[in-house]
Legacy VTK file of the C-alpha trace (Angstrom):
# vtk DataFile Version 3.0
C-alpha trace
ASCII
DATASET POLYDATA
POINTS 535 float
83.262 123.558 131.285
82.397 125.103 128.215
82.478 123.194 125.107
84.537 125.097 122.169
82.519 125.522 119.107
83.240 123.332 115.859
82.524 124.492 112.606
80.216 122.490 110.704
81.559 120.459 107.831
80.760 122.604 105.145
82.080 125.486 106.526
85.688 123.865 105.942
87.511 123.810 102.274
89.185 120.909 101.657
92.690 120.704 99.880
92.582 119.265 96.400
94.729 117.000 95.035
97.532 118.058 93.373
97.665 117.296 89.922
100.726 117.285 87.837
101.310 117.548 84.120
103.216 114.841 82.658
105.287 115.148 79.589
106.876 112.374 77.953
110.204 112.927 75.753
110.683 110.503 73.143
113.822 108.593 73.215
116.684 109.762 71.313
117.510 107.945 68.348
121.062 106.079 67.888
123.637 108.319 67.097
121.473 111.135 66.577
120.147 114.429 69.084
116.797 115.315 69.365
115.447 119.164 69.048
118.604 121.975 69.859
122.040 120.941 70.580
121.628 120.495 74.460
118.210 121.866 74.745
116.694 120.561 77.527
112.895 122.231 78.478
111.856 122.142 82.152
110.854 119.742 83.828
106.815 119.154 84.360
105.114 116.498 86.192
105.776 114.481 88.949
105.253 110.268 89.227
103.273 109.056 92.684
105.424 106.062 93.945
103.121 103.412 96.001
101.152 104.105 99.139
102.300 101.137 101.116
99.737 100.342 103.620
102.273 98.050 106.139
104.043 101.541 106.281
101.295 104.175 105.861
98.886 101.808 108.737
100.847 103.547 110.991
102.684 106.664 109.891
99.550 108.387 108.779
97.712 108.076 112.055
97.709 111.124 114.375
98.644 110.086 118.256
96.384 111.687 120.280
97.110 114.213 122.957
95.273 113.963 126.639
93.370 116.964 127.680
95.371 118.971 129.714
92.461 120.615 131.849
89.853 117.835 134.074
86.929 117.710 132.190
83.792 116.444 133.910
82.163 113.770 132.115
78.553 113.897 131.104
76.273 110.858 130.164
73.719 111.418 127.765
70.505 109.331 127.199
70.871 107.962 123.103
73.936 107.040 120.746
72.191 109.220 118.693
72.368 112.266 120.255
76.015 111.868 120.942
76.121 111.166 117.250
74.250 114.695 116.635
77.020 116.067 118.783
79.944 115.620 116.697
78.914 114.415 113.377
80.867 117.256 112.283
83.936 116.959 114.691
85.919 114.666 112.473
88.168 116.306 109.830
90.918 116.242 109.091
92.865 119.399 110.358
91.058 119.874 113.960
92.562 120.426 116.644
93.235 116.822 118.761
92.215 118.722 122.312
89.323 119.932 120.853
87.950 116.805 119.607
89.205 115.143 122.924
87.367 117.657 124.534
84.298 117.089 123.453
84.290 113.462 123.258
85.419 113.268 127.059
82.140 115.682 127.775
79.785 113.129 126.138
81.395 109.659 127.038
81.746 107.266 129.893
84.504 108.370 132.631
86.329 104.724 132.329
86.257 104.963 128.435
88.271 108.655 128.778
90.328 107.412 131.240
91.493 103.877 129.558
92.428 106.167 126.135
94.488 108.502 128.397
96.230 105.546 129.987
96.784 103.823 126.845
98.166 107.188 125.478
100.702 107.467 128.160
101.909 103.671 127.966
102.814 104.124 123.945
104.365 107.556 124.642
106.432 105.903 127.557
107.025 102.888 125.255
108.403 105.229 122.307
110.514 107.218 124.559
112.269 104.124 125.586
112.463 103.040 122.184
114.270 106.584 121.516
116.730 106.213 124.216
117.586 103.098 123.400
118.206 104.822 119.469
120.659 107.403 121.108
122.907 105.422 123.131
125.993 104.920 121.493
127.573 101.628 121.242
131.307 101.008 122.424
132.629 100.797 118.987
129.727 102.447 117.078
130.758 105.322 115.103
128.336 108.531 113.887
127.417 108.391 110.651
128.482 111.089 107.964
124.749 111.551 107.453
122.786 112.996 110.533
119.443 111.781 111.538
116.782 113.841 111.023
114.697 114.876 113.896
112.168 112.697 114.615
108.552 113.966 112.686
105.392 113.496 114.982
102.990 110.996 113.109
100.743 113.495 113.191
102.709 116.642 111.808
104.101 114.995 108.479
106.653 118.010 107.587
109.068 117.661 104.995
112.480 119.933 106.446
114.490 121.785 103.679
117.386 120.058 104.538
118.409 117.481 106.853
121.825 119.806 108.208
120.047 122.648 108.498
117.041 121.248 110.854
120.137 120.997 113.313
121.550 124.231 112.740
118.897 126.721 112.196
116.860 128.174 115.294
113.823 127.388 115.767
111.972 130.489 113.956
113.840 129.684 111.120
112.809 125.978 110.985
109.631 127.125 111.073
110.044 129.282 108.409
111.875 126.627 106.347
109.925 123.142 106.925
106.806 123.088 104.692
103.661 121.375 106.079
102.371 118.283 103.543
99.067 117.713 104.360
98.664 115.869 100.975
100.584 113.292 102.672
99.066 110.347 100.574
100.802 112.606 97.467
104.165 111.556 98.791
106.370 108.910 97.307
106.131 105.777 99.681
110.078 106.358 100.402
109.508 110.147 101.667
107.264 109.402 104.336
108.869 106.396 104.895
112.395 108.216 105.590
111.280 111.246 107.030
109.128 109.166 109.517
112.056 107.417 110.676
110.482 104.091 110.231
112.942 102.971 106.963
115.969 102.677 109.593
116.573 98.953 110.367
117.482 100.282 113.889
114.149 101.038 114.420
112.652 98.087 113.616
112.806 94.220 115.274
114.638 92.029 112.712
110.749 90.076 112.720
109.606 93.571 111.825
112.051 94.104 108.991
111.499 90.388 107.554
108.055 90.948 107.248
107.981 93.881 105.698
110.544 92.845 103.090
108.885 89.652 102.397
105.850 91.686 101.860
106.885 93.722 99.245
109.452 90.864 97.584
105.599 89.215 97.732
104.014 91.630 95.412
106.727 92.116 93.136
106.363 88.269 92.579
102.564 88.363 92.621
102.587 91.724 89.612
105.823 89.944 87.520
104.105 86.318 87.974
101.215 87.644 85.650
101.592 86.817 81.634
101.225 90.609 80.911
103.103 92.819 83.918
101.284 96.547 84.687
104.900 98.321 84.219
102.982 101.517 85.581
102.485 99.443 89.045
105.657 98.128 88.964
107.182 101.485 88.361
105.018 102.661 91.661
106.297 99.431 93.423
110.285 99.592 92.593
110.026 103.945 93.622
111.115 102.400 97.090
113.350 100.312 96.212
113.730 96.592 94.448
114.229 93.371 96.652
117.500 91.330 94.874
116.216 88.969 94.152
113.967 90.344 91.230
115.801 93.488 90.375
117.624 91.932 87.493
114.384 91.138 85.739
112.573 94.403 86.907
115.286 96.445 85.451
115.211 94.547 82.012
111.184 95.819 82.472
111.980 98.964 83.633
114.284 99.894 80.945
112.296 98.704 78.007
115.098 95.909 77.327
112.269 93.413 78.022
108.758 93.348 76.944
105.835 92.987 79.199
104.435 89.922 78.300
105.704 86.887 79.299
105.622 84.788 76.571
107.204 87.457 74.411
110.561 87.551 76.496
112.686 84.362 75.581
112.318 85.333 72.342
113.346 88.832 72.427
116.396 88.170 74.851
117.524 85.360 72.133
117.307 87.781 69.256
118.865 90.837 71.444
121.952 88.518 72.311
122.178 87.162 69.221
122.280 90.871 67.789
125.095 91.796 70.232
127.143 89.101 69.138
126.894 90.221 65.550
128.285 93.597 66.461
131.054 92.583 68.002
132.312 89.707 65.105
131.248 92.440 62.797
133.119 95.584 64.261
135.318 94.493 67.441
138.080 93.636 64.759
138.637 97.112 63.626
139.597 98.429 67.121
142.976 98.929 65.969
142.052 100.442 63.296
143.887 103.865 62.636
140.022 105.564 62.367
138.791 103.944 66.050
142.843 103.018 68.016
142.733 106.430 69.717
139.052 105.563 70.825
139.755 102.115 72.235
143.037 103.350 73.846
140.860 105.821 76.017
138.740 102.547 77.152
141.255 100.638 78.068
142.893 103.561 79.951
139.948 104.540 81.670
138.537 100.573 82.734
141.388 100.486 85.583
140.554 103.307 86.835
136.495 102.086 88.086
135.113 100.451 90.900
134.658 98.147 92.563
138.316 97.201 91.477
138.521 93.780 92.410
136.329 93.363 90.131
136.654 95.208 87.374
140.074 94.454 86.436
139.471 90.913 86.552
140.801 89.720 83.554
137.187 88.375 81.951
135.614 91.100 83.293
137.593 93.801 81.706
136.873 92.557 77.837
133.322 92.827 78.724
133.579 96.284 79.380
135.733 96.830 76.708
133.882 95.220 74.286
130.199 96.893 75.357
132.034 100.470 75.712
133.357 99.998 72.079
130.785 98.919 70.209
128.307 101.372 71.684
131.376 104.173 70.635
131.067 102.885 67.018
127.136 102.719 66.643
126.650 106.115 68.489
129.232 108.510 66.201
127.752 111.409 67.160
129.315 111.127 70.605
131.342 108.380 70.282
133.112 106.965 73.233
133.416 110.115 76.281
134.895 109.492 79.738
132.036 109.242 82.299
130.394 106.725 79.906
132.227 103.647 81.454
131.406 104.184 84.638
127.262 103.534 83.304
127.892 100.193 82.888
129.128 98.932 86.066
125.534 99.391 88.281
124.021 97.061 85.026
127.027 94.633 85.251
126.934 93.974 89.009
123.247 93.696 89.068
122.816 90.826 86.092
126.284 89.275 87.362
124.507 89.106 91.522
122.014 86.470 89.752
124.473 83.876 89.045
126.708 84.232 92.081
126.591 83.804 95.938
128.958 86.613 97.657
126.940 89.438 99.391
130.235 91.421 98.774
130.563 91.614 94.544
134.092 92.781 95.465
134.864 89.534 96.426
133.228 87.688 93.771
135.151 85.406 91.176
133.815 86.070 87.724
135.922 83.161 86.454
133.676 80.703 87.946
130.129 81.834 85.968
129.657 79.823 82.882
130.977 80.853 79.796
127.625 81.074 78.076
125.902 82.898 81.449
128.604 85.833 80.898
127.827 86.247 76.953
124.138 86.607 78.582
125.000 89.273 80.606
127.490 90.794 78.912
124.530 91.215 75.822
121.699 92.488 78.349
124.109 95.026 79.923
124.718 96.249 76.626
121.483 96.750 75.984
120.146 98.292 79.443
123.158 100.775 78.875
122.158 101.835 75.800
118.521 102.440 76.748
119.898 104.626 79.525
122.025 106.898 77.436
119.029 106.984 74.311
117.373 109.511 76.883
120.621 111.484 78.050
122.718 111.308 75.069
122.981 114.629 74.657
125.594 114.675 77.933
127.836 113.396 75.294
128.040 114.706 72.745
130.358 117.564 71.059
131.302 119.951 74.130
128.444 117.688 76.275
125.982 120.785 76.132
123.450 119.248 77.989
125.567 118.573 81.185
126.815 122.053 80.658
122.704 122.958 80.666
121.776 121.085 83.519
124.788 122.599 85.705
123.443 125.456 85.019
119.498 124.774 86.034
120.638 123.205 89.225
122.313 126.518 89.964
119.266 128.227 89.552
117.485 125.411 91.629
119.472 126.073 94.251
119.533 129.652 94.083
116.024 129.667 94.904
116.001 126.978 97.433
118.507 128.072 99.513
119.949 131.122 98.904
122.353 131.025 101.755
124.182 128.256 100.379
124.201 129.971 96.541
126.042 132.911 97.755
128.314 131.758 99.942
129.841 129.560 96.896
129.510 133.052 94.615
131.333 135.019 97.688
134.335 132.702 97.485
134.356 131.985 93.692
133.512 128.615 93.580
131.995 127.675 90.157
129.267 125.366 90.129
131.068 123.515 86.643
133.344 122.797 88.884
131.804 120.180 90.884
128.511 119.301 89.239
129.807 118.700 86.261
131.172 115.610 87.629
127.779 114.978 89.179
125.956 115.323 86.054
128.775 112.961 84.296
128.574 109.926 86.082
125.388 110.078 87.759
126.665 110.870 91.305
128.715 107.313 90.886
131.806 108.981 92.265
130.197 110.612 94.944
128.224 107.524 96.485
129.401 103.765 97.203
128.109 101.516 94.184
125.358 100.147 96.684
124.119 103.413 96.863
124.009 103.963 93.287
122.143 101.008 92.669
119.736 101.631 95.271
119.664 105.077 93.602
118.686 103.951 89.753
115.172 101.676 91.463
114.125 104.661 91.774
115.647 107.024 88.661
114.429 103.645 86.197
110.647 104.474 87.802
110.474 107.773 87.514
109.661 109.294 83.695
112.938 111.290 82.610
114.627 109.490 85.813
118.084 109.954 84.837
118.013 113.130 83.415
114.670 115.219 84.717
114.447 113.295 88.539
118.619 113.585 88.173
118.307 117.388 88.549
116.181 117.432 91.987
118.498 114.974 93.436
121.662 116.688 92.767
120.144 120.073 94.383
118.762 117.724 97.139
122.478 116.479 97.636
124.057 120.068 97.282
121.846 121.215 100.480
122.434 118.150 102.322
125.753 119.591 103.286
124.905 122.938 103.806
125.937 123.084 107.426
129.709 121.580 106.142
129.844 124.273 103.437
128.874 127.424 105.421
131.619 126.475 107.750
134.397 126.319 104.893
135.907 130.045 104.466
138.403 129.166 101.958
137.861 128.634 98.167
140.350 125.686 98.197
138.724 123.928 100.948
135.231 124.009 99.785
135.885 122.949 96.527
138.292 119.720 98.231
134.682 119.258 100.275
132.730 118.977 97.396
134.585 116.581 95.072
134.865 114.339 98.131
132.341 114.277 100.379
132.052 111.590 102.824
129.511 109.351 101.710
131.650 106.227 102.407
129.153 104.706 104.861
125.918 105.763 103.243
123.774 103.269 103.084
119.942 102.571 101.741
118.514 104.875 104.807
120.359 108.125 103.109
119.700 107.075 100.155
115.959 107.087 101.132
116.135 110.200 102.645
117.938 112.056 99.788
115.104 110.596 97.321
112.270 112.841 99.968
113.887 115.757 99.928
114.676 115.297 95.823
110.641 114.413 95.686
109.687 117.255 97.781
111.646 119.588 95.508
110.249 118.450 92.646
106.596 118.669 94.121
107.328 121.900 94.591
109.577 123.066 91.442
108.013 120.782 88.569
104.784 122.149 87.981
105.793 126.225 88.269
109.669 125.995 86.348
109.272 129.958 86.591
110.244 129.368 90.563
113.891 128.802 89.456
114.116 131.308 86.527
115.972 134.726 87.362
LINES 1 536
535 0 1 2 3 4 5 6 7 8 9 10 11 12 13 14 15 16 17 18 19 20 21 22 23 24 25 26 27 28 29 30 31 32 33 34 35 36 37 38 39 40 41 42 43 44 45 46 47 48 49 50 51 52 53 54 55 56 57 58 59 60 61 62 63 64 65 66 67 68 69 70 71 72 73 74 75 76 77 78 79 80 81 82 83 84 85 86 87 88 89 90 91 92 93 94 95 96 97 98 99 100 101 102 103 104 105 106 107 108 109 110 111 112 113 114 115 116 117 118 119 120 121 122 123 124 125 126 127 128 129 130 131 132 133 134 135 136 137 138 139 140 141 142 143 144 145 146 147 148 149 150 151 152 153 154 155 156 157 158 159 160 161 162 163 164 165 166 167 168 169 170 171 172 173 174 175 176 177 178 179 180 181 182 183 184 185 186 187 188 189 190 191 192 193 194 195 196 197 198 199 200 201 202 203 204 205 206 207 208 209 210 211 212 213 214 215 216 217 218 219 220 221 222 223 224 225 226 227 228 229 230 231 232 233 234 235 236 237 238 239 240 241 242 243 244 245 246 247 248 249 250 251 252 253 254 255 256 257 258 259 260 261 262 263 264 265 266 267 268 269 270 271 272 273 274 275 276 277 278 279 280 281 282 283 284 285 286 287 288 289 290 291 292 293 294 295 296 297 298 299 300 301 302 303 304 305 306 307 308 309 310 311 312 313 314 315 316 317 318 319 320 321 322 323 324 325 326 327 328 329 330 331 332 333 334 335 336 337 338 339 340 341 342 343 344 345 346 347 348 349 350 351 352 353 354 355 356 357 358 359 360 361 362 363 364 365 366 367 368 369 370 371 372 373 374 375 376 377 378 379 380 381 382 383 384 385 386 387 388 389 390 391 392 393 394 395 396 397 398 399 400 401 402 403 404 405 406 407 408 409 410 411 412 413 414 415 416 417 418 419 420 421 422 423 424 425 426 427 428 429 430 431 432 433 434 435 436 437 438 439 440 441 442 443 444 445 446 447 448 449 450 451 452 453 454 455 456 457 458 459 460 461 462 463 464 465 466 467 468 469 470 471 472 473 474 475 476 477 478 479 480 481 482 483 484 485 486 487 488 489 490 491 492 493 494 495 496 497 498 499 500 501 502 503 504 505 506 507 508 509 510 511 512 513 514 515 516 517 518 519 520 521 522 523 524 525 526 527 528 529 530 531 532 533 534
């Protein structure tokens, strides 16, 4: 048989490494806007979440394919001259036949043979595996989100949209997936979803354990230090934050806390006891005629959040009432706009896990925390909060130009992404204000379950310009993700019922996950050439 010819190694150009600009926007000032009334430039740069090597060990290595034609093997007299052979066979980006090929032409018969058989005994295993994936249980019902088709380990390819890998043909998909090979470029999360691997069903519960008590692990190990690295624990949390230390890595990740160690009693003393002045100092006056009409829109609009059971406990719903006011009076260039309450809940629910046992926060009984653990809380929500809307305060204010701004970019976004979906909204009149807005108000909080959402800000509070720049990428991300539902609706009433209530009920950290790639891959794409979504 006749060997095909390999290239030698120089004859090859490798990919470089894509390198993004990063641009850093200073934090808005209290009660002030920064630049234009709603400017908002376009967004550069793009942050490289952890390469996780429990994960990567195995995603990133390329199964290899039996040669389909008998090849005769061939002994040869020195390791050396098989060396010679194929010093230049190993790239990446040859072809596997090729390479088995030639190595089955220059090594021992039973060495060929035991890779082929251990070859076939994974692919049987993994086919079994996938079987046992399909079959429905007797009460098991589909998910809202459908899986992805499985990605060979081999062929990382991120799809432009989950629906639409089920819907388009085949020349399409081709067409529409876009090959990766800087796979290493990927957020940890991306390759994790896309690979199937971050789906519990996948995994043996011993599997899952380890790999969480790995990474809870390293998050101890990097916050144990007496200085943390907040740039490798913003790579760390991209994929999510174990429970246990998300209360503290938020305080980090927000700027709330400082990173040395020592420093932090101090600072969450003096923040409290700041808190605590504002509210003997200004809570008083909230029936005032100058603030009444502002505190009667709080108190209307605190009933109206979720998780209920919680939020209109009685103890629960001064907190909120007190943090929403107070930031109203210190921020007067916005003051107090609905969407703003919603904010604090994610911060709330996160300190508030720390100190109590329920799984379920629904079903948790604030009543029980100590008196002086709630004034804690209550001060560091405040706080986080307010960090949060420093960089997207311009949502807020007077006639909330930059939610009016962003609406408008993700319509370009997805005008350029995927056209099909763009003009089937323009053909039956549906305005994008009309359903982003909402999106770009709350943060997607009323589209997702609050589990969700908090699985949603690890990743927004590690990203630079997370919840406004990222925020952008995963609302076009979440647009697309129903793309299949959408081209089905005909009627301008029924897509825009769709939209403001999509069924998300059962979403759960695997959708999350997945949104997250697709948002990544969009901004790998989009962030370094913003004239790709300008008309």
């Amino acid at each position: 048989m006749s060997r095909k010819r390999i290239l030698p190694r120089a004859s090859r150009t490798a990919e470089k490494p894509f390198a993004g600009k990063e641009e850093d926007q200073g934090s808005v000032p209290e009660g002030c806007q920064t630049g234009k009334s709603g400017s908002i430039q376009h967004v550069y740069g793009a942050q490289h979440p952890p390469f996780d090597p429990l994960l990567h060990g195995t995603l990133l290595k390329a199964t290899p394919k039996v040669p389909t034609t008998p090849v005769k093997a061939k002994r040869v007299s020195t390791f050396q001259e098989f060396e010679s052979n194929t010093s230049d066979a190993w790239d990446a980006g040859e072809d596997d036949d090729e390479l088995l090929a030639m190595a089955a032409e220059s090594l021992n018969t039973e060495v060929v043979m035991e890779t082929a058989n251990r070859v076939l005994r994974n692919h049987s295993q993994r086919q079994e595996r996938h079987k046992l994936q399909e079959a429905p249980g007797p009460e098991q019902k589909p998910k809202p989100l459908a899986e992805p088709h499985l990605v060979p380990s081999g062929d990382l390819r991120l799809v432009k949209s989950v629906s639409e890998s089920h819907t388009s043909c085949p020349a399409e998909s081709a067409s529409d997936s876009v090959p990766l090979q800087r796979s290493q470029s990927l957020p940890h999360s991306a390759t994790v979803a896309l690979g199937g691997t971050s789906d519990s069903s996948t995994l043996g519960s011993s599997v899952l354990s380890e790999r969480e008590a790995f990474r809870l692990d390293k998050f101890k190990q990097l916050l144990a230090g007496p200085n943390t690295d907040l740039e490798e624990l913003r790579k760390l949390s991209w994929s999510g934050i174990p429970k246990p230390v998300r209360p503290i890595t938020w305080k980090l990740l927000s700027g709330y806390l400082p990173a040395n160690v020592d420093r932090r009693p101090a600072t969450l003393q003096r923040k409290q006891k700041e808190y605590f002045a504002f509210i003997e100092h200004y809570y008083d006056s909230r029936n005032d005629e100058a603030h009444q009409d502002t505190y009667r829109q709080i108190h209307i609009d605190i009933p109206r959040m979720s998780p209920e059971a919680l939020i209109l406990q009685p103890k629960v719903t001064e907190i909120f009432e007190r943090i929403l006011f107070i930031w109203a009076i210190r921020h007067p260039a916005s003051g107090y706009v609905q969407g703003i309450n919603d904010l604090v809940t994610p911060f709330f629910v996160v300190f508030i896990c720390e100190y109590i046992e329920q799984e379920d926060v629904d079903a948790a009984d604030v009543s029980r925390v100590p008196a002086d653990v709630l004034r804690n809380v209550e001060a560091d929500t405040y706080w986080c909060m307010s960090k949060l809307l420093d960089g997207i305060q311009d949502n807020y204010t007077f006639a909330q130009p930059g939610i009016q701004m962003k609406v408008k970019m993700l319509e370009e976004l997805v005008s350029r992404i995927d056209e099909q979906v763009h003009r089937h909204l323009e053909q039956h009149e549906v305005r994008y204000l009309q359903f982003a807005f909402r999106w770009m108000n709350n943060l997607l909080m009323r589209e997702v379950p609050l589990r969700c959402t908090v699985r949603l800000w690890d990743t927004y509070q590690s990203e630079p310009e997370g919840f406004s720049r990222f925020h952008l990428y995963v609302c076009a991300a979440f647009l697309v993700r129903w793309r299949k539902e959408i081209l089905e609706e005909r009627d301008f009433q029924e897509l825009l019922l769709f939209l403001q209530n999509l069924p998300t009920a059962q979403w759960g950290d695997e959708d999350i996950s997945l949104l997250l790639a697709e948002a990544y891959r969009l901004k790998f794409a989009f962030a370094d050439a913003p004239n790709h979504y300008k008309k």
